[in-house]
Each structure stands twice: as C-alpha cells, then as structure tokens.
C-alpha positions as CSV (number, residue, x, y, z in Angstrom):
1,X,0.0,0.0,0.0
2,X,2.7,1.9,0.9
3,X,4.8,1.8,-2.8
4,X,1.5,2.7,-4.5
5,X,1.0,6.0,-2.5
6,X,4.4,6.7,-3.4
7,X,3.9,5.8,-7.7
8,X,1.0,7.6,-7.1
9,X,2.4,10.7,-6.0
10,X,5.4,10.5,-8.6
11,X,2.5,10.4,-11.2
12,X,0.9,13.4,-9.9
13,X,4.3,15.2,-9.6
14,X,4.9,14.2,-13.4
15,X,1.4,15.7,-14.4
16,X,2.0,18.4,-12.7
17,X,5.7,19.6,-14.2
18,X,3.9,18.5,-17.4
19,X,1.3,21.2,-17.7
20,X,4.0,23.7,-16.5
21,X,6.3,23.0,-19.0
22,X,2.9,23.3,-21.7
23,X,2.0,26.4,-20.0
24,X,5.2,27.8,-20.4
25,X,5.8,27.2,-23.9
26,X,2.2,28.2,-24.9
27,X,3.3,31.8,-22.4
28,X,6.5,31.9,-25.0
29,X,4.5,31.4,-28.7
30,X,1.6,34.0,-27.2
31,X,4.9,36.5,-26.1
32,X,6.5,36.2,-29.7
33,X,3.5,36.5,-31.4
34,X,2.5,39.4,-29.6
35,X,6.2,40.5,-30.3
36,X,6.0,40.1,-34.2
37,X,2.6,41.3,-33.6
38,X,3.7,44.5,-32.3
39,X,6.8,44.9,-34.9
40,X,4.3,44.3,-37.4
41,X,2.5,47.7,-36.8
42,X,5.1,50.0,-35.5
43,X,6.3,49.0,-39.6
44,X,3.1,50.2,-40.4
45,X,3.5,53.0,-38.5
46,X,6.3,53.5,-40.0
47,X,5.3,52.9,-43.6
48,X,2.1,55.2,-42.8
49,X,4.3,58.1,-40.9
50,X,6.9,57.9,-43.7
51,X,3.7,58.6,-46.5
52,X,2.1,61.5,-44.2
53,X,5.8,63.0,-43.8
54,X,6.0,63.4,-47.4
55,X,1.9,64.7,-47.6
56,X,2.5,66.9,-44.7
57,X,5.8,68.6,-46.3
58,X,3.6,68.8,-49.6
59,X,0.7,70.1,-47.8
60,X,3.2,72.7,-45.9
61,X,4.5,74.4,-48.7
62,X,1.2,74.9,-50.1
63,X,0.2,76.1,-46.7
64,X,3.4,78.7,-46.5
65,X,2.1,80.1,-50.3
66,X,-1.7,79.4,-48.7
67,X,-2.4,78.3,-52.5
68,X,-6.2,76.7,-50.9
69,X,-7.0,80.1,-49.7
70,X,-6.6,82.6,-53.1
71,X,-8.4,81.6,-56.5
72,X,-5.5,80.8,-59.1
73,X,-7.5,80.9,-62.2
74,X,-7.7,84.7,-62.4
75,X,-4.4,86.7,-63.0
76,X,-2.9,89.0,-60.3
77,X,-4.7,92.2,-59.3
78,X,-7.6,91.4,-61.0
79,X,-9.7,94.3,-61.9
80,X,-6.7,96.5,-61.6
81,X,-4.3,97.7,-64.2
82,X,-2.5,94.8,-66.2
83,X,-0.1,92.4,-64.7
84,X,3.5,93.3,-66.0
85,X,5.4,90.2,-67.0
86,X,9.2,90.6,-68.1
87,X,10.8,88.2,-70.4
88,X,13.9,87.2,-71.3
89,X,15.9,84.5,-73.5
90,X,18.8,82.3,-73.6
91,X,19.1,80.9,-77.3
92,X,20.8,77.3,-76.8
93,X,20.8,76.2,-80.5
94,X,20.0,76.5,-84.1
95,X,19.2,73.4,-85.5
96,X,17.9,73.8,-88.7
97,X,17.1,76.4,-91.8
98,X,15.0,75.1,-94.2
99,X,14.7,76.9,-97.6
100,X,12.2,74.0,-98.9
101,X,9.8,74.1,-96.0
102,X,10.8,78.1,-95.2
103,X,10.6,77.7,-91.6
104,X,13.9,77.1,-88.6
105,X,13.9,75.3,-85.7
106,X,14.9,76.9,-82.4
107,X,16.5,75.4,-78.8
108,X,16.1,77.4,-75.9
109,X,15.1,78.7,-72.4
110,X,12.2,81.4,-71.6
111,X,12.3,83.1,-68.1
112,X,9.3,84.8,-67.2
113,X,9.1,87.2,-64.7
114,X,6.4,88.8,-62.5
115,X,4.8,89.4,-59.0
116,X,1.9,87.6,-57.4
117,X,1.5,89.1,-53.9
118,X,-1.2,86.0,-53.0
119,X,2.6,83.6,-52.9
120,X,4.1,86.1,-50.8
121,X,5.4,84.2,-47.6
122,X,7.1,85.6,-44.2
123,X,11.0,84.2,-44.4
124,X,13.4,85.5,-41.9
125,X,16.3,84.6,-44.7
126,X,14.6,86.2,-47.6
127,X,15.7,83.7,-49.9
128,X,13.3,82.4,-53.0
129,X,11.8,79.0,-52.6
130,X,12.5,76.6,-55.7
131,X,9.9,74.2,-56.8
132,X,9.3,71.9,-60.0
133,X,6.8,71.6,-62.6
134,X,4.4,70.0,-60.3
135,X,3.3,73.4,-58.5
136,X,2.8,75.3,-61.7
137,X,-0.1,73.5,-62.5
138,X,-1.3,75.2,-59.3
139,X,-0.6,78.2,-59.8
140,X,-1.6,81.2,-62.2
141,X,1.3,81.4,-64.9
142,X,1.4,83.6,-67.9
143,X,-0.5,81.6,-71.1
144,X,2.5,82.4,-73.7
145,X,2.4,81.4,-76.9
146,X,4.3,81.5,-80.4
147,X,3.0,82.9,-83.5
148,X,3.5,80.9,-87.3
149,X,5.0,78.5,-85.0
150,X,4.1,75.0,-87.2
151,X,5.3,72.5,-83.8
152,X,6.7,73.2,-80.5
153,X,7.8,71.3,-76.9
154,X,8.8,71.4,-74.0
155,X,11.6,69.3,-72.8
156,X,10.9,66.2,-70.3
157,X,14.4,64.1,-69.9
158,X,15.0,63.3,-67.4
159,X,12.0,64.8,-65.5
160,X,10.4,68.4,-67.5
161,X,12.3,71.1,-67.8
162,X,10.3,73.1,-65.2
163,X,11.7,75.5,-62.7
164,X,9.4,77.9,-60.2
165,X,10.8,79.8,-58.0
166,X,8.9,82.0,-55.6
167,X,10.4,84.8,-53.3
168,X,9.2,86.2,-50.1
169,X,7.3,89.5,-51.3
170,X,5.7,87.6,-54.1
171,X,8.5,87.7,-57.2
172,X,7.9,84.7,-59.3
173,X,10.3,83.5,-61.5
174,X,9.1,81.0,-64.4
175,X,11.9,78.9,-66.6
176,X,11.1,76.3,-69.0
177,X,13.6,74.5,-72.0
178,X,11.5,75.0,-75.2
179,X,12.2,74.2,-79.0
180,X,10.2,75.6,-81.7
181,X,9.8,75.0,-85.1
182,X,8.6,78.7,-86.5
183,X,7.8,79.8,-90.0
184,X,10.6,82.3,-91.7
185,X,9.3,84.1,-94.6
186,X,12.2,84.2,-97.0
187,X,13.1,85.7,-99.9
188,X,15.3,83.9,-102.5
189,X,15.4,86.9,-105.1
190,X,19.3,86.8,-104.8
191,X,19.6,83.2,-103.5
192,X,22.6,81.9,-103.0
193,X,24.4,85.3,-102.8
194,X,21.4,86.4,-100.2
195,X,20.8,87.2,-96.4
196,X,17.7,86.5,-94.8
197,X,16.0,87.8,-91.4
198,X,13.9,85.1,-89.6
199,X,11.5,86.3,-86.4
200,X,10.5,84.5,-83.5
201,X,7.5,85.5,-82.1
202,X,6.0,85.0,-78.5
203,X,2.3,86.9,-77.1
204,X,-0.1,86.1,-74.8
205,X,-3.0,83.9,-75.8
206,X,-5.6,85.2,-73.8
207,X,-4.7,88.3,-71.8
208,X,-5.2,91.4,-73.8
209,X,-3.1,94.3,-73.2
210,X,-5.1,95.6,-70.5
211,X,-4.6,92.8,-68.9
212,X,-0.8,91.4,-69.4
213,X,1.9,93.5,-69.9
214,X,4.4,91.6,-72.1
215,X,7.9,93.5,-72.3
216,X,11.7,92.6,-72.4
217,X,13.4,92.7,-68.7
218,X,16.5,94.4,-70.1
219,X,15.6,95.4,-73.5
220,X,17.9,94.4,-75.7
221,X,20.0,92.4,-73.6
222,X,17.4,89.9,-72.2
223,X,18.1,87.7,-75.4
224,X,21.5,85.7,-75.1
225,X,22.9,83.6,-76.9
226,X,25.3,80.4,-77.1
227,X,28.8,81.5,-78.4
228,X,28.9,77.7,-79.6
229,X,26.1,78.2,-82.4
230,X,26.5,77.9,-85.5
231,X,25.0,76.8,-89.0
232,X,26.7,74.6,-91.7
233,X,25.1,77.4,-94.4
234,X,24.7,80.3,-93.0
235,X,26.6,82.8,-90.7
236,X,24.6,83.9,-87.8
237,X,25.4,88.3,-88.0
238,X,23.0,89.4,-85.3
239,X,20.5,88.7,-82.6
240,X,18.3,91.6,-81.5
241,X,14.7,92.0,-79.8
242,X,11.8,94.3,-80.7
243,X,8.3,95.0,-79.3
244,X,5.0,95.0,-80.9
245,X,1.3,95.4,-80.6
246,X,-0.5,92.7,-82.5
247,X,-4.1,93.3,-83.3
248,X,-6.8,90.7,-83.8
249,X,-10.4,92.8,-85.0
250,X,-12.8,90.0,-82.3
251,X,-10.3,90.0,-79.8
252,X,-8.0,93.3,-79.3
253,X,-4.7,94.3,-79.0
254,X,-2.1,92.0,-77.9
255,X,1.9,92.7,-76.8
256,X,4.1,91.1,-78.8
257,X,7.8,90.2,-78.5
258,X,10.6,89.7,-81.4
259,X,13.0,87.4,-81.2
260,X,15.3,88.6,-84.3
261,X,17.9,86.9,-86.2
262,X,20.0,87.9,-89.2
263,X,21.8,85.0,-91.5
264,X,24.2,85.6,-94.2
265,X,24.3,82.8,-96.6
266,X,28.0,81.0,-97.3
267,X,28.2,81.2,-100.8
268,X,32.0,78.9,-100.8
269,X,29.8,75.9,-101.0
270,X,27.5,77.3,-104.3
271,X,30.9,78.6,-105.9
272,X,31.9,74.9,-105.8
273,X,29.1,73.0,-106.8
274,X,27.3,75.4,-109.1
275,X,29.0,78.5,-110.6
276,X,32.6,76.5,-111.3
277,X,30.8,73.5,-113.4
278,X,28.9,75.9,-115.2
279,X,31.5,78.5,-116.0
280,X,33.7,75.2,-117.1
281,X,30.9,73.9,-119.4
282,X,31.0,77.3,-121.0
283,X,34.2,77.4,-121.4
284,X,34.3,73.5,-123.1
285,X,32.0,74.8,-125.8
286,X,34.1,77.3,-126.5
287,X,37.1,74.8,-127.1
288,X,34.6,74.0,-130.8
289,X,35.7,76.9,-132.7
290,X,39.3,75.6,-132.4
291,X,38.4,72.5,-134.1
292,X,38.5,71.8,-137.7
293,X,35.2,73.1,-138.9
294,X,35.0,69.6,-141.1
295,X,35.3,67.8,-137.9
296,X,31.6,67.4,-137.7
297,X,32.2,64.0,-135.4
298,X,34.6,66.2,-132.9
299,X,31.9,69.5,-132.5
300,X,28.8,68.3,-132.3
301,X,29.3,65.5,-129.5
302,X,30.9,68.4,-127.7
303,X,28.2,70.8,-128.1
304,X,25.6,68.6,-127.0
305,X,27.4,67.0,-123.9
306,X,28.0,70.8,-122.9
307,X,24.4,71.5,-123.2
308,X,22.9,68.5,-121.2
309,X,25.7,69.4,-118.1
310,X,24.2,72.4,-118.1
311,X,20.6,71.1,-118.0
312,X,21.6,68.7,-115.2
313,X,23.3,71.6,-113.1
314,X,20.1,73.2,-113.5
315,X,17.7,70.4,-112.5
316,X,19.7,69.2,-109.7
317,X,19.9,73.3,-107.8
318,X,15.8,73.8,-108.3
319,X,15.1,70.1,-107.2
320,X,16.0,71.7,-104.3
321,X,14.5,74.5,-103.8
322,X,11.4,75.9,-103.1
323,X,9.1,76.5,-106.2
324,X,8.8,80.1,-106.3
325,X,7.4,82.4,-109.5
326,X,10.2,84.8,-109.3
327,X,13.8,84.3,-110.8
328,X,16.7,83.9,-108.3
329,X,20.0,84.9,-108.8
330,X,21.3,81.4,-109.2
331,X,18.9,81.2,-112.4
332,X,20.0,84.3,-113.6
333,X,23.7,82.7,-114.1
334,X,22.6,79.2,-114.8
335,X,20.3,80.0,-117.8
336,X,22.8,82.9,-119.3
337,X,25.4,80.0,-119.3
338,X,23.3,77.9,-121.1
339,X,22.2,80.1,-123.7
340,X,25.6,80.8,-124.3
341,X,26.3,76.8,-124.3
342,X,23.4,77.0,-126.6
343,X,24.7,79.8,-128.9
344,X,28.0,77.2,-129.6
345,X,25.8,75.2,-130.8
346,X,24.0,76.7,-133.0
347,X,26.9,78.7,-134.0
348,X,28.4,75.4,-135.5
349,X,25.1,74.7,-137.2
350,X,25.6,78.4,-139.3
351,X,29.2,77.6,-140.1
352,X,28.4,74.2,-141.6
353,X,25.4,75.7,-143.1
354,X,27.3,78.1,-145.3
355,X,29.8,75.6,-145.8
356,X,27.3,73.3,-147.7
357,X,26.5,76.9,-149.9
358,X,30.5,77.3,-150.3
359,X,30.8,74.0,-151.3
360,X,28.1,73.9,-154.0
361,X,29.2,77.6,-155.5
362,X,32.7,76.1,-155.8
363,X,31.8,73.4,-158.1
364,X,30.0,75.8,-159.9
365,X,33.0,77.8,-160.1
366,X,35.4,74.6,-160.9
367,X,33.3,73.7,-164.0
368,X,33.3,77.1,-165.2
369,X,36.9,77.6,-165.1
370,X,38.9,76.4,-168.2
371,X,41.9,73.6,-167.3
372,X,44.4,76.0,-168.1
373,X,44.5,80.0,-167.0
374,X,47.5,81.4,-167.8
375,X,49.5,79.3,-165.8
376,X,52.2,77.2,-166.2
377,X,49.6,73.5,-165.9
378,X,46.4,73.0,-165.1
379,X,45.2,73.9,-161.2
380,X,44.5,70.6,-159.4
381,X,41.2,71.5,-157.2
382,X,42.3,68.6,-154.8
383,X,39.2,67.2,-152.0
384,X,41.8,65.2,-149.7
385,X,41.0,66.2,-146.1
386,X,44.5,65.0,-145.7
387,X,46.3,67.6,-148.0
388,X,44.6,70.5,-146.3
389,X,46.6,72.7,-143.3
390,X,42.9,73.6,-141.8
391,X,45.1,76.2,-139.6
392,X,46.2,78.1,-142.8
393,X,43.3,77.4,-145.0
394,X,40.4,75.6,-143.7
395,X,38.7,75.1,-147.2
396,X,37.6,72.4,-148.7
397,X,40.1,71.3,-151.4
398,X,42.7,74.2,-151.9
399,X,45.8,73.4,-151.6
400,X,48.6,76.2,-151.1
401,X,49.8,77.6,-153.7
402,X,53.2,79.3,-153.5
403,X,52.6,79.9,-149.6
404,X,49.4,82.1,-151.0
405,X,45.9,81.4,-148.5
406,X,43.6,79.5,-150.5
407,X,40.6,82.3,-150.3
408,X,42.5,84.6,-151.8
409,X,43.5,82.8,-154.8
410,X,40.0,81.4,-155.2
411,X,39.0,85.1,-155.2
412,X,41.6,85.8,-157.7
413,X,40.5,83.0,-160.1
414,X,36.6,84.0,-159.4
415,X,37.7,88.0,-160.6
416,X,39.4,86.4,-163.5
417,X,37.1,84.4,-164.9
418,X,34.5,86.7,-164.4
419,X,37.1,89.1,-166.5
420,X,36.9,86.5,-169.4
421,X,33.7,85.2,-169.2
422,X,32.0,88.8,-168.6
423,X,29.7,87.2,-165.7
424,X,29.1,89.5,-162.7
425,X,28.5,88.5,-159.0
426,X,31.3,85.9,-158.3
427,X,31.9,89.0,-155.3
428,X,29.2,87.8,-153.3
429,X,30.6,83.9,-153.9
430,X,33.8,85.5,-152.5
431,X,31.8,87.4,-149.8
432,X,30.4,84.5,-149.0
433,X,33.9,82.5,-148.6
434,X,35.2,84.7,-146.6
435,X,32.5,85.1,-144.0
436,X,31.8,81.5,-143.5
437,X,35.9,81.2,-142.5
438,X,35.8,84.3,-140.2
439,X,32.7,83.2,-138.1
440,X,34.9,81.0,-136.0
441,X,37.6,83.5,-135.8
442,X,35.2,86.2,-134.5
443,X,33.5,83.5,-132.2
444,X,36.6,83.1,-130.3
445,X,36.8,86.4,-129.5
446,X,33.0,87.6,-129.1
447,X,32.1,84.7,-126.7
448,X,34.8,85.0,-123.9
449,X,34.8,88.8,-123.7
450,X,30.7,88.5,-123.7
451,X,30.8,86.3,-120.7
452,X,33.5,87.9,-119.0
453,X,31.5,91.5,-119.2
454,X,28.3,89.4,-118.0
455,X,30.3,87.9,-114.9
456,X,31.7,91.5,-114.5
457,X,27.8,92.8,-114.1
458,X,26.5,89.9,-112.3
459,X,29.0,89.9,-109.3
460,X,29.1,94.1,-109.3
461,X,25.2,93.7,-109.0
462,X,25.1,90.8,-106.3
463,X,27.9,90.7,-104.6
C-alpha cells in the first residue's frame, strides 16, 4: 500500500511539471506573437508616418504660399491695371534652316518674370523658394504662346524642364527648356548670294493688353545667346529684340515680343558646286571653234554633252528648292550659261550651213573655169582632207599655192574668170567664202569677252 501511495504521487508530480512545461511554452508562442505582432505595426507606423511625412511637407509648402485660400484661375490684381510680365531669353541652339519648308527650328530657355502678392510668404532669410513643374499646375502662370509656330515642346528628360521659383514679397520667377519649329518668310530673289532675317515670335493667348503687360526685362540684352552656335550654311550676324502690338479685330490688341535673327548665306559651298561646273561647261563649248570646222564627229558630240551638263546643273539646284514664280539669282547665271552653251551650238550649225552653200558655188565655179588660166599646168582643185593645213586654210580642197591662203587665190580665179567670161557676181561667192571662215575667228573672241563683261555685271550687281 505503501509503494502505491508513493507511484501515485510520482505520477501526480509528473502531471503536474507537465502542464508547467505546456503552459510555459504556450506563455513563450503567445509573447513572440504578440512581439511580431507589435513589430508588425510600428512598420506600419512607419510605412504610414513615412507617406504623411512626405503629404505633410507637400501640404506645408502649399500652406506657406496658402495656394487653398486665393483663387489661381484669375491673373494678379484682377480688376486692376495689367499684370507686368518681363521676359527674357537664352538661345541654346539653331538646329535647322529650311529653304524648302521656309521655316527654322529653335532650342532654348524662356524666363518669365512677375509678382503675385497672393505667394508672398514671411521668411526670416529672404531667400526664394524653388519648386518643379508640379506646383505650376497650381498656380496662375502667364499663357504664352508662339506665332506661325508650325510645332513646338517642351523638354521632359529626365523629368520636364520646369523650374518655379517663388520669393518672399511675391517675385515669381518661371523657366522652362522649349524648342520651336517657326515659320521664316524668306526671300530667295538673290539666293545663293542672299541674307535673310527670320523672327520668333511670343504673345499672350488670352490676356489682352489691358490685362498682361508683355515687355523685355533688359531690352535688348534679355536675349543671349550660345557663343557655340553655328550653321553649316549660313553665318549667324546678329540677334536683337523688338516690341510690338499685334491686333486681332474680335479679340484686341495683344503685346508682342521679337526674337530677331539675321543670316548671311555661305556662298564657298555654291561657288563649288554650281558656278565653277557651269562657268567650265561654258568654257568646253568654247574649245569648238578651235576644231577643224569639217570635224563634224569632234563638235557636235561636244556641243551637246556641254548642253545636257548644263541642263543637269540646273535640275539638280531647283530640285531643291522651293518652287517660287520669281527668278533667283542662281537662275539668272545658270540660264545665261546655257544660252551661251546654246549659242555654240547653233553657232556650229551656221558655219556648216554656209559651208554646204561654199561648197556647192565652188563646183559651180570649178566647172566654169577652163583647165588651163594662164598658168604654167592646169590647177589641181584637190578634195583630200589630208592635204589640207585647216590652220592656214580651212577650205575644202585648196591646196597652197606658193605659200598664197587658199581664199584669196579662189577670189583671184573668181575676178578672173568673171574678167573672161564677162559674168558679174562671183563678189558675193567671195563674200560668202570669206564670211563662213571668219565666223569662227570672231567667235573666239565675241564669246569670252561676252561672258566675261556678263560675270563683270552679275557679281558688281550681287555681290
């Protein structure tokens, strides 16, 4: 009995320690899960501090400018006298001048400048308060605008290119990166030798002149410009600004600002391409009326190869270019070169013309001529090509005789036999000779000094 009060007790003991040891591990679990429990929402806490932190500094700087308590969709003092709203520019690039399209394209930063006294803030520093892009949309800003402007945007790498700043007694200061693609009215009377002046222009879109007060902050020297720039075509001479009123008959009268720009064309690259090959193919047509005028196969390949260069030069400068209904001063030279191309040509064409008629009246003449004519044997009227010096003579089957020029001693023997036969007008078959030879002789002379006196007048005019 004794023994099983004892293994009674034991067991009891055992129990006992038992449901401790379950109590106490159940105590630990319910401690770290109220642990993780707890860590769980100080992170939200956290999480949910952190994301009212960056709402309350939001919601502060809002609160300094007190942008809940004004209405932002009117301008400043309204009712009063118009807002004044200074400007000035800082020209980064440009890009491109189009002569096709007649419009440039333009890279650069706008600052506007005005006072809002419903941003003004107390600040013990006095120092301006910098914000993005995202407090613009908050705020009244000026509605500017560019006229004949075919596309325009606003920069937005990485993030836009925004800047507000706002100072204590109410100065706002508004920056943005802009490029602009802008209609430039050119004219290309004297193209290539010409200088054109392109505008940029920038007004208000809604605000009337009695409302909005556009001007230049420092007249003249609120547009700057990149010392960098510059244009594969054209030299940039000047920038300048200028002020306008722009009226609209349902609207008003607007301010407008001038962004002014003055380009003299480089003309190195024209002289090159253009006015060397053409002058050159002018000159090649002249080399014809060195050639033997029987040469037929030698000058009229040359003539016409000389006349389509020229076309090609002139297809290949208005292909591009802008189809206007004046003349430019590029055509002016091209077609003058051309006609004078032209003029070999056909000059060519009259000399073999009156060849053909010398060559007919000096068959006549040969069978009218007895064998013999008081000289020692009968003359020899020779047609070899070969037998010819075309530098002394250049006539169709007269050889020298004693060192005498053939035309002469075919005059001679025309006077003679018209002194035996009694027939008159073998003068005009000598006239005749002696013109078709000298056409070529004069050409070489009249064509140079012509185009040389019209280069003389076209660079004195142009230039």
């Amino acid at each position: 009995m004794h023994q099983d009060a004892v293994l009674l007790r034991l067991l009891l003991l055992w129990t006992v320690g038992a449901a401790g040891q379950m109590r106490a591990h159940a105590r630990s679990k319910l401690e770290m899960s109220l642990t993780e429990g707890s860590s769980h929402e100080i992170g939200r806490n956290i999480v949910k501090r952190s994301t009212d932190m960056t709402k309350t500094w939001d919601t502060r700087s809002e609160q300094l400018l007190r942008i809940e308590d004004h209405d932002f969709s009117m301008r400043p003092g309204f009712g009063g006298p118009a807002v004044p709203v200074g400007v000035d520019v800082q020209v980064e690039s440009l890009d491109a001048i189009s002569e096709v399209d007649m419009d440039f394209t333009m890279t650069f930063y706008i600052r506007h400048y005005w006072k809002d006294e419903r941003l003004s803030f107390k600040s013990k520093t006095n120092h301006g308060m910098t914000f993005d892009g995202r407090l613009v949309k908050k705020i009244w800003v000026p509605d500017m605008f560019f006229v004949h402007s075919k596309k325009s945007f606003k920069h937005d790498t990485t993030t836009d290119n925004v800047m507000l700043r706002v100072y204590p007694d109410g100065k706002v200061l508004y920056s943005l990166r802009v490029t602009v693609t802008a209609m430039c009215s050119m004219d290309l009377s004297r193209f290539p030798l010409d200088t054109q002046t392109c505008s940029l222009e920038i007004e208000s879109y809604a605000y009337t002149d009695d409302d909005l007060m556009l001007y230049w902050k420092e007249g003249n020297r609120s547009l700057n410009t990149d010392d960098r720039i510059s244009l594969s075509q054209f030299l940039i001479q000047e920038f300048h600004t200028s002020t306008r009123l722009a009226f609209y008959s349902s609207t008003g009268w607007y301010n407008r600002l001038y962004i002014n720009f003055t380009l003299r064309r480089h003309i190195f690259f024209f002289l090159l391409q253009t006015y060397f090959p053409a002058t050159l193919m002018v000159m090649l047509s002249w080399v014809s009326f060195w050639i033997d005028r029987r040469a037929v196969p030698a000058r009229v390949p040359l003539g016409i190869t000389t006349v389509l260069t020229m076309s090609t030069i002139i297809t290949g400068v208005n292909a591009s270019m802008p189809r206007v209904s004046y003349i430019k001063a590029v055509d002016i030279y091209l077609w003058v070169s051309f006609v004078f191309v032209f003029l070999s040509v056909i000059e060519y064409a009259a000399v073999n013309y009156l060849s053909t008629l010398q060559e007919r009246k000096e068959r006549k003449l040969r069978n009218k001529l007895p064998c013999t004519c008081g000289t020692a044997g009968p003359v020899m009227m020779s047609t070899s090509y070969s037998e010819v010096d075309a530098n002394t003579t250049g006539h169709y089957g007269m050889p020298q005789l004693n060192g005498a020029r053939q035309e002469r001693m075919l005059v001679e023997l025309a006077m003679e036999s018209d002194q035996l036969t009694g027939h008159v007008g073998s003068g005009a078959y000598s006239s005749a000779w002696i013109d078709t030879h000298v056409i070529d002789k004069y050409s070489r002379v009249l064509f140079p000094g012509s185009y040389l006196l019209f280069n003389i007048i076209y660079w004195s005019i142009y230039s």
